[in-house]
N, C-alpha and C positions, 0 to 999 in steps of 0.2 A: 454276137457278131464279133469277128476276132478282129484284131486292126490291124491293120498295116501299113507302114512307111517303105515307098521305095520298094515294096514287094517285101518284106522284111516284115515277121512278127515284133509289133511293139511290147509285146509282154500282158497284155490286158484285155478282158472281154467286157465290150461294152454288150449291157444290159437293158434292152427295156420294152417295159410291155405294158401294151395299151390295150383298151376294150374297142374292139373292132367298130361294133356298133355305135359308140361314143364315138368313135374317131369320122367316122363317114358320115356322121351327123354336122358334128360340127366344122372338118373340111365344108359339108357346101354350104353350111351359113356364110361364113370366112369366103368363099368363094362369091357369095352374091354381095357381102359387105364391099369384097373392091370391088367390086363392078360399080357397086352404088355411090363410091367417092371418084369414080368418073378412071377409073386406072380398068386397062385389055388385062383381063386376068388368063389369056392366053398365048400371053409373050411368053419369050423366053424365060426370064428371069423371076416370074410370076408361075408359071404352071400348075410349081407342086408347091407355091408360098399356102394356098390352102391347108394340104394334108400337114405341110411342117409346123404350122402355126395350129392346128389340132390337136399335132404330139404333143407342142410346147403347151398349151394353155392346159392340158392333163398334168404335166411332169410341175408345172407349177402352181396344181392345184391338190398334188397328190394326199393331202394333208387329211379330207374328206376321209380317206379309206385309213385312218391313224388311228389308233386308240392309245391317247398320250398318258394315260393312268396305268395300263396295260405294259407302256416302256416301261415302266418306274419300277412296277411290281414284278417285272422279270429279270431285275436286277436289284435285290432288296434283300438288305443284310440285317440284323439284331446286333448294335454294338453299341459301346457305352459312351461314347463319344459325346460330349454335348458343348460343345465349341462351335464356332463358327466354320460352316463349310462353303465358300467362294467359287465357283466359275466365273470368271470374266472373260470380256469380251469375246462374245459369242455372235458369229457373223450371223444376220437374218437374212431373207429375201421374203418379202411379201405382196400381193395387190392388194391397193387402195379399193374398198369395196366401190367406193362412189364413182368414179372413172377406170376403173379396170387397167390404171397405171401400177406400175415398179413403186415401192419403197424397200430401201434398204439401211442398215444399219448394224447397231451390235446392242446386244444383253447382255446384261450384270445381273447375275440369277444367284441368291444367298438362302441357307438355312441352317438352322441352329438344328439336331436330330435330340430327340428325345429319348427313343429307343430300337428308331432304325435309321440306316442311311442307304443311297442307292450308287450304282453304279457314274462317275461322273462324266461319264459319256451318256447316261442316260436326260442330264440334266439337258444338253445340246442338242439331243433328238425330242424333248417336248418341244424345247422353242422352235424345230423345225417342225413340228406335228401340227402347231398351232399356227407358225407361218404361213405355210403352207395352205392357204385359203383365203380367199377373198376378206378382207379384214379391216378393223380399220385402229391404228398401236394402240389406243386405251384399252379398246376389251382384249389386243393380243397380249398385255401388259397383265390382266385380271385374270387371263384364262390360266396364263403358265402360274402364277401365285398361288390361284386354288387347285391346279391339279398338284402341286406338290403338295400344297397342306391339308388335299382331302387325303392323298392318299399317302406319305410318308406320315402325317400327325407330328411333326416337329413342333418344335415350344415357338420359331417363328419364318416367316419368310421375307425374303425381300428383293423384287424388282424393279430394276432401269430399263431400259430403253432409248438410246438415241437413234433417230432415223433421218436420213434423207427423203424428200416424197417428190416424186416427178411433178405429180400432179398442183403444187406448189411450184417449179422448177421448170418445167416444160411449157405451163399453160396458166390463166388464168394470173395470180400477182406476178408471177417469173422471176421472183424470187432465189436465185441459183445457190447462196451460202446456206440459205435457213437450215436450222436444224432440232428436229421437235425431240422434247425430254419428257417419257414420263416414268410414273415409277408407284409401288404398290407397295403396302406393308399388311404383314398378320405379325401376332402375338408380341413378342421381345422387342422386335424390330419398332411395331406400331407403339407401344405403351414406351418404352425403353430409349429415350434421344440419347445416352451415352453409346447404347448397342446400334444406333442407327446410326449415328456419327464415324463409326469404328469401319461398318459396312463403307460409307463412301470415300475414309480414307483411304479405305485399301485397295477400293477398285479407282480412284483418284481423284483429284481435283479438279482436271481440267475436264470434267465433263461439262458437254456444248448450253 
C-alpha cells in the first residue's frame, strides 16, 4: 500500500500480510471478548477495533513463522577473528506469555567466534525472531544464547536483557520503575570472570 500525505507520495510502501483465515478468526474472538467486558463493539470507534487488533496480535507474534538459526546461517562468514564481538543495546518488544501484556526493553548480545562470524544485523533479527512470541525474558534470554552457539560454535556467548513488563506496571504490584535484568553465559564468558567482566564493561555499568 503506498502512502500518502496530503495527497503526496511519502516515498514508502507499507507492507503487510496476514493469513486471512487467521485473521477472521481471530477478529471475531476479539469481537465477542468486547462484548463480554460490557463495551457496543458496534460504535463507531469500535467497528473495525476487532479486525485491527487481529493484524496486531499477528505482526506481534510474527516470530512463530522465524527460523532464527536460518538468519545466522544466511549470513555466515569463515574468519579468524577471535575477539570479542558486541551488539548493544538492541531494542525488543515482546508479550508476557502469562497475561498477554507488552514488555519491552533492550539486549546486550556478545560472542567470541571461533571460526565463523555472522552478519551483525543478523544478531538484531534473532532477538526479534525470538521476541516476537509470547514469552516470558528468561527463556527469551536462553533462547537467543543457544541459537548463536548452536549454530556459529564460538568459543563463548553472552546475554543481557533489561525489560520493562506492563504486567508488573499496569496490573497486579503497579510497580511503574521496576526493571527486570537477566543475562546467560556459554564457554569463555561462563568459565572466564575477567572475559565476563570485560563484556559488561563495555556494554556499561549503569545497567538497571
Amino acid at each position: 500500500m503506498e502512502q500518502t500525505l496530503n495527497g503526496s507520495k511519502i516515498g514508502y510502501k507499507k507492507i503487510e500480510k496476514f493469513d486471512d483465515s487467521v485473521t477472521e478468526k481471530l477478529s471475531d474472538n476479539y469481537h465477542s471478548i468486547i462484548e463480554l467486558i460490557g463495551e457496543d463493539v458496534n460504535r463507531e470507534g469500535l467497528e473495525k477495533t476487532p479486525l485491527r487488533v487481529a493484524k496486531a496480535m499477528q505482526f506481534l507474534t510474527q516470530g512463530y513463522g522465524m527460523d532464527p538459526e536460518a538468519i545466522i546461517r544466511s549470513a555466515m562468514f569463515r574468519e579468524d577473528y577471535q575477539q570479542m564481538v558486541i551488539v548493544k543495546d538492541i531494542e525488543l518488544y515482546s508479550m508476557c506469555e502469562h497475561h498477554i501484556l507488552p514488555f519491552f526493553g533492550k539486549a546486550h548480545v556478545a560472542y567470541i567466534p571461533r571460526h565463523h562470524i555472522t552478519g551483525l544485523s543478523k544478531i538484531a533479527r534473532v532477538v526479534e525472531a525470538f521476541a516476537r512470541r509470547l514469552q516470558v525474558q528468561e527463556r527469551l534470554t536462553t533462547q537467543i544464547k543457544e541459537c548463536i552457539q548452536n549454530t556459529l560454535n564460538p568459543l563463548g556467548v553472552a546475554v543481557v536483557i533489561e525489560a520493562q513488563h506492563m504486567c508488573m506496571q499496569m496490573r497486579g504490584v503497579q510497580k511503574q520503575h521496576s526493571v527486570t535484568t537477566t543475562s546467560d553465559f556459554t564457554g569463555a564468558f561462563l568459565k572466564n570472570q575477567a572475559t565476563r567482566e570485560e563484556f559488561f564493561n563495555i556494554i556499561g555499568h549503569n545497567l538497571h
